[in-house]
C-alpha positions as a Markdown table, in Angstrom:
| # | Residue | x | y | z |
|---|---|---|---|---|
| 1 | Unk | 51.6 | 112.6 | 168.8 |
| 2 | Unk | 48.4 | 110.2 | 167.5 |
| 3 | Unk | 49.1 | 106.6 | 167.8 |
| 4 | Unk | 52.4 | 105.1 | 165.7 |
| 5 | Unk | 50.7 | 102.8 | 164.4 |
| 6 | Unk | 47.6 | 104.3 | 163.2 |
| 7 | Unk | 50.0 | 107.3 | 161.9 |
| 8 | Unk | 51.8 | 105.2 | 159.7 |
| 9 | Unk | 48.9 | 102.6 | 158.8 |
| 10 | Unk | 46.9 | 106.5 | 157.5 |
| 11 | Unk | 49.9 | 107.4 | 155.0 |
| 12 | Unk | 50.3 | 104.3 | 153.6 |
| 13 | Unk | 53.6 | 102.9 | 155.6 |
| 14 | Unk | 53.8 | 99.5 | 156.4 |
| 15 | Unk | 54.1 | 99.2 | 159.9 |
| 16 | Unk | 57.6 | 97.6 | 161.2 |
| 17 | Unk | 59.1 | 97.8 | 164.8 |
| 18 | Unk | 61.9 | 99.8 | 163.2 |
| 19 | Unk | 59.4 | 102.8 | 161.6 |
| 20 | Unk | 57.5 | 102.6 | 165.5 |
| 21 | Unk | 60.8 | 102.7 | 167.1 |
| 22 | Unk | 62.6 | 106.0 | 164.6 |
| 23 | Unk | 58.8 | 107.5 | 164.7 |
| 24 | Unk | 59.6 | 107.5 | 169.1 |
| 25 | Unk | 62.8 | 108.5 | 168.8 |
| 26 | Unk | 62.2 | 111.5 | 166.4 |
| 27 | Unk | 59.4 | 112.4 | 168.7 |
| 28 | Unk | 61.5 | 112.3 | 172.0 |
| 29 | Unk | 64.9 | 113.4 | 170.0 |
| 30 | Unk | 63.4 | 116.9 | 168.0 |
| 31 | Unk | 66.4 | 117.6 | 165.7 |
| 32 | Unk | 68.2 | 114.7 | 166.7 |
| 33 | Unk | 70.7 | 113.5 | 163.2 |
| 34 | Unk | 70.5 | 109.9 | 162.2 |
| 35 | Unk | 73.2 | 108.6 | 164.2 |
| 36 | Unk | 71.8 | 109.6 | 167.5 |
| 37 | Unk | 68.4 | 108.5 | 166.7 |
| 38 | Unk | 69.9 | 105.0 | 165.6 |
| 39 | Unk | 71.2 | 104.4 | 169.0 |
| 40 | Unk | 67.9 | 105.9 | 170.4 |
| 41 | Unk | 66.3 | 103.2 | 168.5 |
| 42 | Unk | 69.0 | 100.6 | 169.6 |
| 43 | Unk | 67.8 | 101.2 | 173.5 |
| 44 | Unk | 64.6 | 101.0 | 172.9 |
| 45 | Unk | 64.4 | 98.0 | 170.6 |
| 46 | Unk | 67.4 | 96.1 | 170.9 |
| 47 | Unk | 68.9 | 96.6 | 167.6 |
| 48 | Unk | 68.9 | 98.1 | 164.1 |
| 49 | Unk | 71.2 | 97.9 | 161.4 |
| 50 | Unk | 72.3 | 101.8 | 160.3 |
| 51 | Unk | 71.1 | 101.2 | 156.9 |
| 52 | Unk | 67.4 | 100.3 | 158.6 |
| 53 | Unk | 67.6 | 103.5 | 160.3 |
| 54 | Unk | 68.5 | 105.5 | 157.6 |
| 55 | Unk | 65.6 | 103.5 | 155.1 |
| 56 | Unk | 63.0 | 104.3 | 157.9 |
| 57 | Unk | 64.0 | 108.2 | 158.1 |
| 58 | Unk | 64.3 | 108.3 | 154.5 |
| 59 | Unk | 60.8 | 106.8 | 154.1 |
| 60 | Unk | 58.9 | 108.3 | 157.0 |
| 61 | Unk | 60.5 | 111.9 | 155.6 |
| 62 | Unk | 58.8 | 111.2 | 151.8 |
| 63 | Unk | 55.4 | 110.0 | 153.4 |
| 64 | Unk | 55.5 | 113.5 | 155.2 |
| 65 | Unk | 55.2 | 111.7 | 158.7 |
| 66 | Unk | 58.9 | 113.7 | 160.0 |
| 67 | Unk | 60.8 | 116.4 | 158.3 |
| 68 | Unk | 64.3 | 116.5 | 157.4 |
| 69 | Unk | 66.6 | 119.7 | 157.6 |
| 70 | Unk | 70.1 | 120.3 | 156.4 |
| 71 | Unk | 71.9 | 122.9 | 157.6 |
| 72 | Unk | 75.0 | 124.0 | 155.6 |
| 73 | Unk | 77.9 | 122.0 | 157.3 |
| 74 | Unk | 76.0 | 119.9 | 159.1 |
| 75 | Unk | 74.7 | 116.7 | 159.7 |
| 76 | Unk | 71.0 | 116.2 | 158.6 |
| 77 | Unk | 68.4 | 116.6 | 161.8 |
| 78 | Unk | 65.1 | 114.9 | 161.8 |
| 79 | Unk | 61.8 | 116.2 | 163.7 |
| 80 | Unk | 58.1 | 115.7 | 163.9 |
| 81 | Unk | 56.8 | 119.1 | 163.0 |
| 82 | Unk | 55.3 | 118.7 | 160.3 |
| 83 | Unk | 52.5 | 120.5 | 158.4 |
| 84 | Unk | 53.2 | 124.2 | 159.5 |
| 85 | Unk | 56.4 | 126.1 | 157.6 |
| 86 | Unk | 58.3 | 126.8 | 160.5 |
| 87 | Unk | 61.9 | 128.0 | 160.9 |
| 88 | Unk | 64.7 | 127.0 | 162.9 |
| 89 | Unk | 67.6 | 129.2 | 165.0 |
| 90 | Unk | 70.8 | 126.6 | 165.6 |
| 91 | Unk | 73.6 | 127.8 | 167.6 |
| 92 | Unk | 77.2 | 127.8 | 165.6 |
| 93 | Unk | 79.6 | 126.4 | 169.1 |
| 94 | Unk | 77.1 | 123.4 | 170.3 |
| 95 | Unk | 75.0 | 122.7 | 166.8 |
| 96 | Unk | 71.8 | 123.2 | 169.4 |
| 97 | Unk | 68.5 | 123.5 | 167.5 |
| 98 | Unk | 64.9 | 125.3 | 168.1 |
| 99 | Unk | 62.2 | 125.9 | 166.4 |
| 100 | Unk | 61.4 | 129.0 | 165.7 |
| 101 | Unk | 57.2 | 130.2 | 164.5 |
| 102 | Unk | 57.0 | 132.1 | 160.8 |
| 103 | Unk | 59.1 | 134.8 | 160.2 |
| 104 | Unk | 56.1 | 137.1 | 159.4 |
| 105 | Unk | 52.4 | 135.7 | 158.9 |
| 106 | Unk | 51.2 | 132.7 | 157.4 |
| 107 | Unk | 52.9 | 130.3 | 155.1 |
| 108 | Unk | 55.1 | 130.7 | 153.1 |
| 109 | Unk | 56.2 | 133.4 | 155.7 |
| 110 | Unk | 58.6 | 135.3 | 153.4 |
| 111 | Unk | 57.8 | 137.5 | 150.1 |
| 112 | Unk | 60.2 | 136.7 | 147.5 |
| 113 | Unk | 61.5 | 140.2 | 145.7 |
| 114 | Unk | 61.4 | 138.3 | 142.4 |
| 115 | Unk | 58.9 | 134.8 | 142.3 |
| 116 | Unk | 60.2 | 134.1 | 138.5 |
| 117 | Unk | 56.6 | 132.8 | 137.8 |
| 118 | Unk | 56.7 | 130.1 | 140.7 |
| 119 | Unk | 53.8 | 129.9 | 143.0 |
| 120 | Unk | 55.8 | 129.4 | 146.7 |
| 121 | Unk | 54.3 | 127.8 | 149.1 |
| 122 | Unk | 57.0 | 127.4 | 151.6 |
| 123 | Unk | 60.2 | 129.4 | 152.6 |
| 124 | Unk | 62.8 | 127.3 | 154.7 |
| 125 | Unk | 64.9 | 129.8 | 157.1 |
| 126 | Unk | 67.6 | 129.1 | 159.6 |
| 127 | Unk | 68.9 | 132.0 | 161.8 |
| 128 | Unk | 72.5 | 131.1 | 163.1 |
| 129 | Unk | 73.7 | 132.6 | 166.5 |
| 130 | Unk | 75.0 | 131.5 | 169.6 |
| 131 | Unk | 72.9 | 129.9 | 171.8 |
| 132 | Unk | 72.0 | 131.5 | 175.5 |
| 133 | Unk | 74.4 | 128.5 | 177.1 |
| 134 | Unk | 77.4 | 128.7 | 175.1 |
| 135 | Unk | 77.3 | 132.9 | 175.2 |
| 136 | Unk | 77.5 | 132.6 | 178.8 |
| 137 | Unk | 80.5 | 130.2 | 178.7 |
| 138 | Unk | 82.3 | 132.2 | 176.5 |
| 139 | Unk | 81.4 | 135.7 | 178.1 |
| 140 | Unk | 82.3 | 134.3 | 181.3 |
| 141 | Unk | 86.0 | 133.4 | 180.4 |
């Protein structure tokens, strides 16, 4: 990852030990949801208020700096890949997730059978399975 500071001083972010501190966590947490990356940001800083954390995601995610991902019934995860439409595969016992490279070629990866007129640009998959870890626990017993 290029400098913190320099990253968010090039988009335009006004540079606070809170953005530096959820831009490292994100970094070292890929996928982590808010409230882990709050307490992340708690060790390495001493203290931040939820609502702080939640502003910096929020503001780091519109200036294009992290992305955000929602899977259905679950909590939002943040990342640093940004810039390439990759997918993710999360695992439905732990809520584990990877990334996972396009689907097929380049972006946006998937042909839609009807566009209705829109020009995509990106398509935003999630595979759900079991993850290697907790297929082996449960095979196992």
């Amino acid at each position: 990852m290029p400098d913190p500071t320099d990253l968010l001083r090039s988009h335009g972010v006004p540079v606070t030990a809170q953005r530096l501190a959820v831009l490292r966590a994100v970094s070292s947490r890929p996928h982590g949801t808010a409230d882990a990356l709050s307490q992340d940001v708690r060790q390495d800083i001493g203290t931040i208020s939820k609502q702080a954390a939640y502003d910096a995601l929020s503001v780091l995610t519109e200036k294009g700096l992290i992305r955000r991902i929602q899977p259905a019934k679950s909590p939002a995860l943040y990342e640093d890949r940004v810039g390439d439409n990759h997918h993710h595969l999360i695992c439905r016992v732990c809520g584990k997730a990877v990334d996972v490279d396009c689907a097929v070629g380049e972006a946006p990866c998937l042909t839609a059978s009807d566009d209705a007129g829109f020009h995509i640009d990106e398509a935003e998959v999630i595979y759900w399975g079991t993850c290697p870890d907790c297929f082996n626990q449960t095979s196992s017993t």
